[in-house]
N, CA, C and O atoms as a GROMACS GRO file, in nm:
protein
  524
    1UNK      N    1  10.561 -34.051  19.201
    1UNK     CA    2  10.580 -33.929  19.278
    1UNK      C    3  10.476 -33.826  19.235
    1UNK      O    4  10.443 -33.798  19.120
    2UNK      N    5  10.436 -33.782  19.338
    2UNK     CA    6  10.341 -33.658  19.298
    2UNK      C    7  10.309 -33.521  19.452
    2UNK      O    8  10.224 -33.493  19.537
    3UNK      N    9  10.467 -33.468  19.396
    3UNK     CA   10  10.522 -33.346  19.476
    3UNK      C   11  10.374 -33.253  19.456
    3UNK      O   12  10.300 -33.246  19.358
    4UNK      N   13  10.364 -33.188  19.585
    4UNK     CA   14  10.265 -33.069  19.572
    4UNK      C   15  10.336 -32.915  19.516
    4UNK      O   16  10.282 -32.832  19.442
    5UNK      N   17  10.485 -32.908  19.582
    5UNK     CA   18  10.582 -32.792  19.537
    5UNK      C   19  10.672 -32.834  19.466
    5UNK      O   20  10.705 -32.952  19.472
    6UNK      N   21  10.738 -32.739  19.374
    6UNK     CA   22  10.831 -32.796  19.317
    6UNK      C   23  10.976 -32.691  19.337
    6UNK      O   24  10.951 -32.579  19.290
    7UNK      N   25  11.066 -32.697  19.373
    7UNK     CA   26  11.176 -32.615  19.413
    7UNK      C   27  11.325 -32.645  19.337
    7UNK      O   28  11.396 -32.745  19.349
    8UNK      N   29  11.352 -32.500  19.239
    8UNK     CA   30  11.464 -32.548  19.155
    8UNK      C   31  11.551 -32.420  19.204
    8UNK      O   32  11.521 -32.301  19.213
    9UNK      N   33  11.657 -32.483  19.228
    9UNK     CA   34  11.789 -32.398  19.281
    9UNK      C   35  11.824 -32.262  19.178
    9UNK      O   36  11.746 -32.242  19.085
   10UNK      N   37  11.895 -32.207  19.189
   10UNK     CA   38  11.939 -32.098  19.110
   10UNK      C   39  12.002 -32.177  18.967
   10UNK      O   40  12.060 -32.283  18.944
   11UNK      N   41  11.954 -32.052  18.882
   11UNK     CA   42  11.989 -32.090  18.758
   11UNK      C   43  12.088 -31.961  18.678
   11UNK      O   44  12.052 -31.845  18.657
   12UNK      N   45  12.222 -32.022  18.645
   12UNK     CA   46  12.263 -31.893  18.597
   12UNK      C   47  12.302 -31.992  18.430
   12UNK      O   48  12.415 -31.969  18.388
   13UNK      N   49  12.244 -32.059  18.371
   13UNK     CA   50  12.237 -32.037  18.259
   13UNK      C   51  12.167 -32.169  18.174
   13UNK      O   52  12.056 -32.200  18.217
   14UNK      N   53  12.196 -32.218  18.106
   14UNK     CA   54  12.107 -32.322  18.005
   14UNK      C   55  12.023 -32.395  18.108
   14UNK      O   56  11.934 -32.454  18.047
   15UNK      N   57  12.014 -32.415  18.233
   15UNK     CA   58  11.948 -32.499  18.283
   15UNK      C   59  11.778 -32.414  18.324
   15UNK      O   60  11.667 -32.456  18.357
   16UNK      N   61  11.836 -32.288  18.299
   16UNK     CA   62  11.643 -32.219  18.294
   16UNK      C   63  11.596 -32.308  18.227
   16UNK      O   64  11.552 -32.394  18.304
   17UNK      N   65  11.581 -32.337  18.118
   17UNK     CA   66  11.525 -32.444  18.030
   17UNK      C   67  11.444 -32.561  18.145
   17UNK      O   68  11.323 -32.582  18.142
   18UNK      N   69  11.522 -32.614  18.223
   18UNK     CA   70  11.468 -32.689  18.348
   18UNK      C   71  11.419 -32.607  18.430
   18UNK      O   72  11.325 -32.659  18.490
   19UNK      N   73  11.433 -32.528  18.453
   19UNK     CA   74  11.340 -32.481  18.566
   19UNK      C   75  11.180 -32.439  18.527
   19UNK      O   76  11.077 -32.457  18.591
   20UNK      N   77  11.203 -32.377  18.395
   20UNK     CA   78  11.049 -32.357  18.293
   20UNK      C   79  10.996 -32.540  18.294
   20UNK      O   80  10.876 -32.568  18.288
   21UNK      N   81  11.059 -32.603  18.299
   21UNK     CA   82  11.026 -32.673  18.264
   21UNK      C   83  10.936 -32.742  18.362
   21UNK      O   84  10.825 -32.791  18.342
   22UNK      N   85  10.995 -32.737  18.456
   22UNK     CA   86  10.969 -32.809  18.565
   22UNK      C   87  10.827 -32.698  18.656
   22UNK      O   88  10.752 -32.736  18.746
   23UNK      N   89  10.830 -32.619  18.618
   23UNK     CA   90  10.742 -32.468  18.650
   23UNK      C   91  10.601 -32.504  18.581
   23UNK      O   92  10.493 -32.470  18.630
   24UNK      N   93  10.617 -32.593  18.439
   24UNK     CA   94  10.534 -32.598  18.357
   24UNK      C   95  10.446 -32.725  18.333
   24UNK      O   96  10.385 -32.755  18.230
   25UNK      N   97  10.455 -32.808  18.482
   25UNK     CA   98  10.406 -32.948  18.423
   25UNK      C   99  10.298 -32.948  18.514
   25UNK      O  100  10.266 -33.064  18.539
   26UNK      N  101  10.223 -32.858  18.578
   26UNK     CA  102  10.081 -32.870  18.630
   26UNK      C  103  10.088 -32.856  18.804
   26UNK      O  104   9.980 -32.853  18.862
   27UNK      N  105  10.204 -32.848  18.880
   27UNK     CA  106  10.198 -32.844  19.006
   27UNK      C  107  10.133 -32.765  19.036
   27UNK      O  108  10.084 -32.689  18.952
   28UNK      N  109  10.111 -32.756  19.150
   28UNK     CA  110  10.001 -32.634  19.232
   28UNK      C  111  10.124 -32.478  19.244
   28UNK      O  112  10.106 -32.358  19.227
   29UNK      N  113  10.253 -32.567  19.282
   29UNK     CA  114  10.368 -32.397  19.324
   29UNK      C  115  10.478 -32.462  19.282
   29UNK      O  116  10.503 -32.572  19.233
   30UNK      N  117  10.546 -32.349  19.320
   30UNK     CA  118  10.690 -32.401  19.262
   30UNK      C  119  10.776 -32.247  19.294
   30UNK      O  120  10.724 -32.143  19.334
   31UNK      N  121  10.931 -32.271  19.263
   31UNK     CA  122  10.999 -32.083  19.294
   31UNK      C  123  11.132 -32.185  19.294
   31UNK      O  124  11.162 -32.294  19.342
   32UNK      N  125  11.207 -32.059  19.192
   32UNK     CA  126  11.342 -32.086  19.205
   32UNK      C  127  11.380 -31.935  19.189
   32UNK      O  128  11.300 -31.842  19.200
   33UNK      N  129  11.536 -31.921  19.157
   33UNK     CA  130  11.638 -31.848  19.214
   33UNK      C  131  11.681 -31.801  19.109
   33UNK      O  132  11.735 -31.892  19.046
   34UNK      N  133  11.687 -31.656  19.030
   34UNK     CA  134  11.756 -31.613  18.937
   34UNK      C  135  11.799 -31.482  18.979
   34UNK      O  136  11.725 -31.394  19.021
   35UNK      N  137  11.941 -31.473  18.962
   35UNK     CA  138  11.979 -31.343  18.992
   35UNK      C  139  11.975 -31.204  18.891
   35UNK      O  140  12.059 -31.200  18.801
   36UNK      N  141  11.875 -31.088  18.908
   36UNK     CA  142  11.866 -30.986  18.822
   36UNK      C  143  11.912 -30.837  18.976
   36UNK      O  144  11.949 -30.849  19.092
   37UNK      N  145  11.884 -30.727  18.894
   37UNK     CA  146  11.886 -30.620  18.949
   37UNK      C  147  11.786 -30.577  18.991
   37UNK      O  148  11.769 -30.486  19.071
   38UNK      N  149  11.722 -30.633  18.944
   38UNK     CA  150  11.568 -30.570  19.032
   38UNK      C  151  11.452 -30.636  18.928
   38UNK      O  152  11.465 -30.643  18.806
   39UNK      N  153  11.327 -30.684  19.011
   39UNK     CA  154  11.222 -30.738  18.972
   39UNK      C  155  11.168 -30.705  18.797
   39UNK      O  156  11.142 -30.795  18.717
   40UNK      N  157  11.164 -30.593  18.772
   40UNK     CA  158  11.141 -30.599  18.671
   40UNK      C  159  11.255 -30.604  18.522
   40UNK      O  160  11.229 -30.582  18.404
   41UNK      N  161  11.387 -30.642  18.589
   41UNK     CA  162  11.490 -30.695  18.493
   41UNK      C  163  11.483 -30.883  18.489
   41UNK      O  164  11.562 -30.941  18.414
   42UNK      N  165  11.401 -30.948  18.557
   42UNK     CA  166  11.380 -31.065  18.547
   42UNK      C  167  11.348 -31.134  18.406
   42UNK      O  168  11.382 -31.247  18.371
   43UNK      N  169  11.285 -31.055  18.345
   43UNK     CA  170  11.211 -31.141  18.181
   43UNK      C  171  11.337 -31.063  18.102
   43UNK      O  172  11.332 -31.111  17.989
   44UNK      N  173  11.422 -30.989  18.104
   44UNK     CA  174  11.522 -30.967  18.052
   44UNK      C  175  11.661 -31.076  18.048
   44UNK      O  176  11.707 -31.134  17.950
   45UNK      N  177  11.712 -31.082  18.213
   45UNK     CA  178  11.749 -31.211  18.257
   45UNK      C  179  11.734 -31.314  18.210
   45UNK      O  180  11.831 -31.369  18.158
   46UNK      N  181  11.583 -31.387  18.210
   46UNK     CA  182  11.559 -31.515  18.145
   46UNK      C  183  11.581 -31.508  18.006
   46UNK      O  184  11.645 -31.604  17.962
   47UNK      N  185  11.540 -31.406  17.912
   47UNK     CA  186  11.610 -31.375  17.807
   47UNK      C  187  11.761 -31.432  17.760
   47UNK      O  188  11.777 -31.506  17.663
   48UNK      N  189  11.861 -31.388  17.842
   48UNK     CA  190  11.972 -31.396  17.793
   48UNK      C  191  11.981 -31.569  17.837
   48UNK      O  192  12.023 -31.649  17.754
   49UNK      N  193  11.941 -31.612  17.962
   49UNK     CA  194  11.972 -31.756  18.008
   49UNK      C  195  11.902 -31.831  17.898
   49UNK      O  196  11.931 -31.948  17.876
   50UNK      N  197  11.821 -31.775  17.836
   50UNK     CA  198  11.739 -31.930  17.732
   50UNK      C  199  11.818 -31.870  17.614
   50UNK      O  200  11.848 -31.955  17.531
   51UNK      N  201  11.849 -31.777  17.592
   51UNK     CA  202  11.946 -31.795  17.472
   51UNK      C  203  12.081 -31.854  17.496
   51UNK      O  204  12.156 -31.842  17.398
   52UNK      N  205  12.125 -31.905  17.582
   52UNK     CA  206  12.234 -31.967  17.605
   52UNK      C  207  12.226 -32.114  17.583
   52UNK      O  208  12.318 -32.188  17.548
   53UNK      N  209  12.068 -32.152  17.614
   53UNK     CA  210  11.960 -32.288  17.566
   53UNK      C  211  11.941 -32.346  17.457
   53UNK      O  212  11.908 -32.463  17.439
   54UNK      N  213  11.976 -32.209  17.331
   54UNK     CA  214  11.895 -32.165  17.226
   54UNK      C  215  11.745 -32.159  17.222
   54UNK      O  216  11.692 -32.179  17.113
   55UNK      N  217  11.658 -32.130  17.345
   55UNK     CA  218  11.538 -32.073  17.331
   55UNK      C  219  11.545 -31.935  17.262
   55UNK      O  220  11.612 -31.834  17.287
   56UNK      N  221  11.438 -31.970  17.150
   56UNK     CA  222  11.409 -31.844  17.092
   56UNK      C  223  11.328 -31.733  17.184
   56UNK      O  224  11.266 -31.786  17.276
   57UNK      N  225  11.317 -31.599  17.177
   57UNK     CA  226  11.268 -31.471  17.241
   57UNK      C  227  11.062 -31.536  17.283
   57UNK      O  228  10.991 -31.548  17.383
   58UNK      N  229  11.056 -31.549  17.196
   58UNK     CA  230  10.898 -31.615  17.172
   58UNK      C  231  10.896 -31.719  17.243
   58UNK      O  232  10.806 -31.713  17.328
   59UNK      N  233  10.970 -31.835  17.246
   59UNK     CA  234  10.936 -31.941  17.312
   59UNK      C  235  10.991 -31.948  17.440
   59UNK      O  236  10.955 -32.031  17.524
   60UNK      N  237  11.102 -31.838  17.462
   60UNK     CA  238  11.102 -31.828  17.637
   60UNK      C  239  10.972 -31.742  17.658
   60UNK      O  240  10.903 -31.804  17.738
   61UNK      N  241  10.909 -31.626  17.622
   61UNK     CA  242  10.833 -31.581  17.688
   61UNK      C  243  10.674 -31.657  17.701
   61UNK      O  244  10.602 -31.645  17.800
   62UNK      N  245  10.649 -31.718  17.606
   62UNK     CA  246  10.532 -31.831  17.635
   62UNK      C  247  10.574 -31.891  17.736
   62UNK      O  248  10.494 -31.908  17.827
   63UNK      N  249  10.723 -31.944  17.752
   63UNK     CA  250  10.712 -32.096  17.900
   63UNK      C  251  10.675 -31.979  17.996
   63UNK      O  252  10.591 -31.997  18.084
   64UNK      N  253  10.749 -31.838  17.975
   64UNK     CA  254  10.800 -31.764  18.106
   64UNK      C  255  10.651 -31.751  18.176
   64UNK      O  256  10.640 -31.763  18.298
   65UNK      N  257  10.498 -31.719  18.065
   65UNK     CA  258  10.443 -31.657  18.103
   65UNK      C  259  10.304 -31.802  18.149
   65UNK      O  260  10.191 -31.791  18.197
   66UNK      N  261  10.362 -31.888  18.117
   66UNK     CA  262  10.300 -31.986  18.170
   66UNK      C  263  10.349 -32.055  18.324
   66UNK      O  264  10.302 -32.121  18.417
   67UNK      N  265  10.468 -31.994  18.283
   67UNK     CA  266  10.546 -32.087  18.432
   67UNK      C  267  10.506 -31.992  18.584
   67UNK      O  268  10.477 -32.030  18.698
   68UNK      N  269  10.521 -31.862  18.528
   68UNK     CA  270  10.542 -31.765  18.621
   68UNK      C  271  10.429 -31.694  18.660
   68UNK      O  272  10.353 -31.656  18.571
   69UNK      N  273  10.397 -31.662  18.798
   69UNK     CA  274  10.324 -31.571  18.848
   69UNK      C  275  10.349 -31.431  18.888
   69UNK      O  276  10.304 -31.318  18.868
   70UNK      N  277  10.458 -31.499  18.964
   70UNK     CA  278  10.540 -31.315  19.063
   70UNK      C  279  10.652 -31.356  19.059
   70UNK      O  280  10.692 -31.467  19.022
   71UNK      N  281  10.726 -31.244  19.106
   71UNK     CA  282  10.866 -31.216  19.081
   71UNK      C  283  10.882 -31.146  19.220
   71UNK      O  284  10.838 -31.035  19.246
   72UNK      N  285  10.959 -31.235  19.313
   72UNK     CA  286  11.002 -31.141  19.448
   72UNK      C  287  11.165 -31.075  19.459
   72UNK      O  288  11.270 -31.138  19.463
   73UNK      N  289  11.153 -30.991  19.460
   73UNK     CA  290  11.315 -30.914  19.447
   73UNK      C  291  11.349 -30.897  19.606
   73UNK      O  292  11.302 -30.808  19.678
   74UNK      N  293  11.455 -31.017  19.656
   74UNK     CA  294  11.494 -30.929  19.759
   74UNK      C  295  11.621 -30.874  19.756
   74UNK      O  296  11.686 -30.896  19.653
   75UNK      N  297  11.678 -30.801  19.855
   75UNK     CA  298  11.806 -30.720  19.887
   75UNK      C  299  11.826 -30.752  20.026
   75UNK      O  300  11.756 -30.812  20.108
   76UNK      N  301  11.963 -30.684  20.032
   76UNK     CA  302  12.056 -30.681  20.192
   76UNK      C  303  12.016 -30.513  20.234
   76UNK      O  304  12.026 -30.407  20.173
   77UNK      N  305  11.960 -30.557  20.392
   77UNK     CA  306  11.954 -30.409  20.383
   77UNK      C  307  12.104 -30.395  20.450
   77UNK      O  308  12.188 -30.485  20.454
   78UNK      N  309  12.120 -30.228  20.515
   78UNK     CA  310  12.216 -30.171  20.575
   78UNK      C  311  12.329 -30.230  20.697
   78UNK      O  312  12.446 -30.210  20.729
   79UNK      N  313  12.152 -30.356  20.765
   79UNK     CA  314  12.235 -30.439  20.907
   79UNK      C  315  12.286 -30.584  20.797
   79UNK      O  316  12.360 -30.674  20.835
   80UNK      N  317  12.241 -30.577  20.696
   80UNK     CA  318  12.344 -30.707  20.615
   80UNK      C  319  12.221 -30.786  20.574
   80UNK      O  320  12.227 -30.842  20.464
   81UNK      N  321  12.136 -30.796  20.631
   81UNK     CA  322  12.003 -30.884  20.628
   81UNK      C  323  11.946 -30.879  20.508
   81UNK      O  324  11.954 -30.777  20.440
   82UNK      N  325  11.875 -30.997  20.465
   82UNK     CA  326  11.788 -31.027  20.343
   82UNK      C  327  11.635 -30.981  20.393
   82UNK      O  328  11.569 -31.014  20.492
   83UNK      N  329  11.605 -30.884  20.275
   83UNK     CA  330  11.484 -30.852  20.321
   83UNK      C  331  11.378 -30.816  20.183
   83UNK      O  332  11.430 -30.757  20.088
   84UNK      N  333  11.234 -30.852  20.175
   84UNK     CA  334  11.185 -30.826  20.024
   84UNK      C  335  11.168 -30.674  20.031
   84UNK      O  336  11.120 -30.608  20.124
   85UNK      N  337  11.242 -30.609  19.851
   85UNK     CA  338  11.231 -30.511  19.799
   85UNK      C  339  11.076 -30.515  19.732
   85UNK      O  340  11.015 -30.418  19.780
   86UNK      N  341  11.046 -30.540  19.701
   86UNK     CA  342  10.942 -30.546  19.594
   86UNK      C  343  10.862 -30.686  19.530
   86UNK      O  344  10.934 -30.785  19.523
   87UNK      N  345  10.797 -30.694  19.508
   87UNK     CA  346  10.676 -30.798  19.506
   87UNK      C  347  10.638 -30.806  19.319
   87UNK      O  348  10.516 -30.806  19.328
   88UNK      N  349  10.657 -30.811  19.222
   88UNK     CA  350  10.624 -30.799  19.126
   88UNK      C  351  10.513 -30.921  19.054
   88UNK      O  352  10.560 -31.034  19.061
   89UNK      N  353  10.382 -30.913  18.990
   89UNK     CA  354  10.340 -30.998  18.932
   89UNK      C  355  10.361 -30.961  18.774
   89UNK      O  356  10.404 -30.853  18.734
   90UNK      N  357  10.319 -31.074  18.689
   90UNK     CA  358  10.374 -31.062  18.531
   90UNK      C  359  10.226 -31.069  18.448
   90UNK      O  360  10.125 -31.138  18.462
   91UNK      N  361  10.277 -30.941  18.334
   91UNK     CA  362  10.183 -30.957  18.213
   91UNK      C  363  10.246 -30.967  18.089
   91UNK      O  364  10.366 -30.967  18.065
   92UNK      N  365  10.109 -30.977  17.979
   92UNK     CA  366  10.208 -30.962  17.840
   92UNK      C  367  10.190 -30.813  17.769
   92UNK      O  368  10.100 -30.736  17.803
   93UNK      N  369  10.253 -30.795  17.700
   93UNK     CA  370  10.245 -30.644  17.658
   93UNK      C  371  10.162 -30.674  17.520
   93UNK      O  372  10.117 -30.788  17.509
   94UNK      N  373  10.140 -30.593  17.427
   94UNK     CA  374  10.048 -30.614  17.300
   94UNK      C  375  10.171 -30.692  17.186
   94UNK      O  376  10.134 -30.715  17.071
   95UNK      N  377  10.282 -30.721  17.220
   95UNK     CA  378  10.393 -30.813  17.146
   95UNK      C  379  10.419 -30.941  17.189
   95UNK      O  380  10.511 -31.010  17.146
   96UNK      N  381  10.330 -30.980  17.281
   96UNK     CA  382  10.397 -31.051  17.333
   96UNK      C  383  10.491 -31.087  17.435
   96UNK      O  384  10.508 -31.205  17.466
   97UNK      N  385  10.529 -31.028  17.470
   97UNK     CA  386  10.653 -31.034  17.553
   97UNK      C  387  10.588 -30.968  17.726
   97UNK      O  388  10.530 -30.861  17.745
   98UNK      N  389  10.626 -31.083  17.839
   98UNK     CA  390  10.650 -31.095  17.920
   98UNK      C  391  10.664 -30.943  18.025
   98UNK      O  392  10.774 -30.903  17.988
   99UNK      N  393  10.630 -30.873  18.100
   99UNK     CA  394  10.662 -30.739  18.172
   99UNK      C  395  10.658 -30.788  18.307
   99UNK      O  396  10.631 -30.905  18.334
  100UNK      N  397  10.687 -30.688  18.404
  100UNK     CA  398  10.654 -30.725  18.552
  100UNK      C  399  10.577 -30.581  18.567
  100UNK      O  400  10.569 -30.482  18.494
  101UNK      N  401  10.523 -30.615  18.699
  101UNK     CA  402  10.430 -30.514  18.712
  101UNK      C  403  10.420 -30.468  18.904
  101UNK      O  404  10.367 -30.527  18.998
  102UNK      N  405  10.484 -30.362  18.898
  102UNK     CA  406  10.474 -30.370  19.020
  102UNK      C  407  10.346 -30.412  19.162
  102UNK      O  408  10.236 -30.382  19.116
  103UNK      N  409  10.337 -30.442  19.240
  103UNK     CA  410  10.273 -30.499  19.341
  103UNK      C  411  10.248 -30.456  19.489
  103UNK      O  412  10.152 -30.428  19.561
  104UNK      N  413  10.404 -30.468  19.497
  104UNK     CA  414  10.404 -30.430  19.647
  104UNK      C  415  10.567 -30.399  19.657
  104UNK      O  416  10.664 -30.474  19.640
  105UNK      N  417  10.558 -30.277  19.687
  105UNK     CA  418  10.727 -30.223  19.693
  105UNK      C  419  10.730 -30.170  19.850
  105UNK      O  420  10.634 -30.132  19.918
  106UNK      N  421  10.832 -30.177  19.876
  106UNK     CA  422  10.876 -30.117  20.010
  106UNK      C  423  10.924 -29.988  20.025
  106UNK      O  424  11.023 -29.939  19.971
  107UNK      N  425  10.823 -29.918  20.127
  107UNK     CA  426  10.868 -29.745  20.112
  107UNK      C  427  10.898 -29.713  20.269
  107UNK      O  428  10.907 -29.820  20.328
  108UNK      N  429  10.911 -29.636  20.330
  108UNK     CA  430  10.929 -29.536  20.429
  108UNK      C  431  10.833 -29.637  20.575
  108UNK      O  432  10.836 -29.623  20.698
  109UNK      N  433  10.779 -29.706  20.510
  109UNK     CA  434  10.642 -29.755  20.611
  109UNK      C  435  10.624 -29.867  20.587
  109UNK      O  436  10.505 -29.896  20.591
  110UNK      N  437  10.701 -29.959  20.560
  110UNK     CA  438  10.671 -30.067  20.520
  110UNK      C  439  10.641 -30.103  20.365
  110UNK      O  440  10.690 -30.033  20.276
  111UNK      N  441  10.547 -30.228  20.332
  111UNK     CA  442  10.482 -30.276  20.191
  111UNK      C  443  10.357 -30.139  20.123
  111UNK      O  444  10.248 -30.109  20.172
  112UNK      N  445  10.414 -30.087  20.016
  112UNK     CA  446  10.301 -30.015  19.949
  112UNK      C  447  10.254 -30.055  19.839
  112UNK      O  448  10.305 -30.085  19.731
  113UNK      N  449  10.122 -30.050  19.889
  113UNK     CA  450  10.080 -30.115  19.708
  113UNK      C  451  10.084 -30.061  19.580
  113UNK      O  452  10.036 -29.950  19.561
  114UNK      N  453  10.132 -30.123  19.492
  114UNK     CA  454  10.144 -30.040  19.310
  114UNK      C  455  10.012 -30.117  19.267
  114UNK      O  456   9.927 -30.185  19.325
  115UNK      N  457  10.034 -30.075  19.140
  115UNK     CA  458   9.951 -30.107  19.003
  115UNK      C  459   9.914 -30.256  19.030
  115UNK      O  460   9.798 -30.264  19.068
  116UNK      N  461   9.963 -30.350  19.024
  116UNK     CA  462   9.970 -30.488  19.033
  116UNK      C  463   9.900 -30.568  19.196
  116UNK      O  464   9.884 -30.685  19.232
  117UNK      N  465   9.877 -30.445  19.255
  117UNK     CA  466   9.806 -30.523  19.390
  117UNK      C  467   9.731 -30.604  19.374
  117UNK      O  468   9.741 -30.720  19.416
  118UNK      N  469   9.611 -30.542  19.285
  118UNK     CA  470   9.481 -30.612  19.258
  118UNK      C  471   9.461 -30.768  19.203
  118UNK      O  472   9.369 -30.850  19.208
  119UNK      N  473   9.600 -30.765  19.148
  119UNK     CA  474   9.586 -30.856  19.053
  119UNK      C  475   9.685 -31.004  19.157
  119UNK      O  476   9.642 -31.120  19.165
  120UNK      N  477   9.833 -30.950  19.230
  120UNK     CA  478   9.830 -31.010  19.387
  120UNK      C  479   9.769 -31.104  19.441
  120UNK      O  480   9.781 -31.226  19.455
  121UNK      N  481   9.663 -30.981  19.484
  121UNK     CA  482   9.555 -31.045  19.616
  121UNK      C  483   9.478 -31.160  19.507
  121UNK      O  484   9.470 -31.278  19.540
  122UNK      N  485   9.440 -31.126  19.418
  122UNK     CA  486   9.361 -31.274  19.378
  122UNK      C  487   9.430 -31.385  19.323
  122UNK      O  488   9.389 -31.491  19.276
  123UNK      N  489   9.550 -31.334  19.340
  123UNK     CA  490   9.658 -31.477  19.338
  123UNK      C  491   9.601 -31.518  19.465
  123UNK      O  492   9.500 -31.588  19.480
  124UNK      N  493   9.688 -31.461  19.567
  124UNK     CA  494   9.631 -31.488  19.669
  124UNK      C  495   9.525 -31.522  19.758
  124UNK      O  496   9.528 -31.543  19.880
  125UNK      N  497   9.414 -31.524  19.661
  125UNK     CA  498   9.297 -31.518  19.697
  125UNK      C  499   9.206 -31.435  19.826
  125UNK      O  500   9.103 -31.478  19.878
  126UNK      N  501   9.266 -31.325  19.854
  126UNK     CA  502   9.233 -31.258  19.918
  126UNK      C  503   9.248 -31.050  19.844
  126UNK      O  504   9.324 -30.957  19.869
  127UNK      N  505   9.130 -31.068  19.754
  127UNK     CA  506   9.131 -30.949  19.671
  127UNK      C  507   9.112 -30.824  19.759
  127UNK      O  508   9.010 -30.829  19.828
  128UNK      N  509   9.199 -30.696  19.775
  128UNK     CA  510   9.168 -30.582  19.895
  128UNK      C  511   9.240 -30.620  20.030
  128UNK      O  512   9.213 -30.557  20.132
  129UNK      N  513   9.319 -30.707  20.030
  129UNK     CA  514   9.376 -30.753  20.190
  129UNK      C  515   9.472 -30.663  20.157
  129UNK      O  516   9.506 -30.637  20.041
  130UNK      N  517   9.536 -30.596  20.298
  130UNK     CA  518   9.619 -30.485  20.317
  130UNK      C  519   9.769 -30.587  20.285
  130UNK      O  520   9.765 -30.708  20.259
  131UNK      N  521   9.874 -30.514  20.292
  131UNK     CA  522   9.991 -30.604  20.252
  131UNK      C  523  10.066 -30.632  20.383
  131UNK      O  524  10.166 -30.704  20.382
   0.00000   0.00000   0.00000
């Protein structure tokens, strides 16, 4: 077998361990499902799920920051609907440890770009494309 995506269901506890895992073996993409409060409570989240693993703080944030690119936060809006809040990509701070960084948040007008656009689009390979 040699999947181009790799797709792991929601994880609410020791099985992050599999999903890093599976995040971490060379595919081109991949995205699974963890429930936080908002995009940048995600490396907090995985936190508590790999300590349930016994991943240590250090060795979840190495898989995290190898496994992971972005972090999409969505919500329900008002008509009930799933819709993306915010767009987050990930860095490391001078400790080590894992941050999100905003990207593309949703304001008054649609997608606005934060701090983290730049860095986005050349995921995307399209550096300066409007959102």
């Amino acid at each position: 077998m040699r999947p181009d995506r790799l797709v792991v269901g929601e994880v609410r506890g020791p099985e992050v361990t599999d999903l890093l895992a599976a995040l971490n073996t060379g595919h081109e993409g991949g995205c699974g499902t963890v429930h936080a409060n908002a995009a940048s409570d995600v490396p907090a989240r995985l936190e508590a799920l790999g300590s349930t693993a016994g991943l240590d703080r250090a060795a979840l944030h190495s898989q995290l920051a190898a496994a992971l690119s972005v972090v999409i936060h969505m919500v329900r809006d008002h008509g009930g609907r799933r819709r993306v809040a915010e767009v987050h990509v990930l860095e490391r701070d001078s400790a080590g440890l894992v941050t999100t960084v905003p990207a593309a948040v949703w304001g008054e007008d649609g997608f606005e770009r934060a701090r983290g656009w730049d860095r986005l689009a050349g995921l995307c390979g399209r550096a300066g494309s409007a959102p």
